[in-house]
C-alpha positions as CSV (number, residue, x, y, z in Angstrom):
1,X,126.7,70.2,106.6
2,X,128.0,67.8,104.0
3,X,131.5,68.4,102.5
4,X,129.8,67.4,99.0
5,X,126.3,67.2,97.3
6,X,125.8,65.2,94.5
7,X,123.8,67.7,92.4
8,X,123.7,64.8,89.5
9,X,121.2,62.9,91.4
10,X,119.0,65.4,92.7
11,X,115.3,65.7,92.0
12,X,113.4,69.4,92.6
13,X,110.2,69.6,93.4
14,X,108.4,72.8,92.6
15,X,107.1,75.4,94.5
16,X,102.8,74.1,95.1
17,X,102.5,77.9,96.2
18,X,104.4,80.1,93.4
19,X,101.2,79.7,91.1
20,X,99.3,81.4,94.2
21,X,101.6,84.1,95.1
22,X,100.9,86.3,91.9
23,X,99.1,86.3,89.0
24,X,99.2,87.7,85.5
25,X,96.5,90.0,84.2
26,X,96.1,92.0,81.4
27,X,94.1,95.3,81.4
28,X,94.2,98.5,79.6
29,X,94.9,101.7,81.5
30,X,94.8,105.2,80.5
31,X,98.4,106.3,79.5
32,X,98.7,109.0,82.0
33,X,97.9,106.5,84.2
34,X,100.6,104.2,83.5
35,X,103.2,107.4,83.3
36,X,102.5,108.3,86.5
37,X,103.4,105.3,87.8
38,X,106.6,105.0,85.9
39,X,107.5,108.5,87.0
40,X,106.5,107.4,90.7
41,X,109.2,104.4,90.2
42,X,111.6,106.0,88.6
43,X,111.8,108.3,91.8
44,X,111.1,105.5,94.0
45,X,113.6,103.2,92.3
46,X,111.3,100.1,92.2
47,X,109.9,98.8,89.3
48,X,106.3,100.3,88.1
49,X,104.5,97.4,87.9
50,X,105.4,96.4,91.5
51,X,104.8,100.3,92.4
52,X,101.0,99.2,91.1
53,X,100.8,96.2,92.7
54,X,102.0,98.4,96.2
55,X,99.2,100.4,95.5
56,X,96.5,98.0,95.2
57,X,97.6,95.8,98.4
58,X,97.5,99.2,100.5
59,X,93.9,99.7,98.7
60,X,92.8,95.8,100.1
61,X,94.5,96.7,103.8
62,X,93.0,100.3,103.9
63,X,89.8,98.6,102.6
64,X,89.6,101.7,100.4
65,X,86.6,101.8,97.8
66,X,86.6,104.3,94.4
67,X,84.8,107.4,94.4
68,X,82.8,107.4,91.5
69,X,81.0,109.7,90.0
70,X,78.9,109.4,86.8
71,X,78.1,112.3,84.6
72,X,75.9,112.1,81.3
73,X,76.8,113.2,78.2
C-alpha cells in the first residue's frame, strides 16, 4: 500500500451496475397499506420502503402469486 495517493489526479469511473441494482417507481397504495408497513419498520428498525422491497423479493423467491377475488357491485 502506498504511503500517499494523489487524490488531485484521480479520475472515477462510475458504477455500469448501480442503475441496475434498483429502480424508482411510483405507485399509489392504500394508506393502511403504507401504515402497516411503517409500523412493521418501526418495530423492525429498518426503513419502510426497504421493509416493502423485503417483502416483494420474498414474494419473487417464494414465487408466491395474489389471491384474488372479484366481487360485483
Amino acid at each position: 500500500m502506498k504511503e500517499e495517493y494523489d487524490f488531485e489526479n484521480m479520475t472515477g469511473h462510475k458504477n455500469p451496475y448501480a442503475s441496475k441494482l434498483k429502480q424508482q417507481i411510483s405507485i399509489k397504495v392504500e394508506t393502511d397499506i403504507v401504515e402497516y408497513f411503517q409500523n412493521s419498520s418501526k418495530e423492525i428498525g429498518i426503513p419502510y420502503q426497504k421493509l416493502i422491497n423485503l417483502y416483494l423479493r420474498d414474494c419473487i423467491i417464494s414465487n408466491r402469486k395474489p389471491i384474488l377475488t372479484w366481487v360485483n357491485t
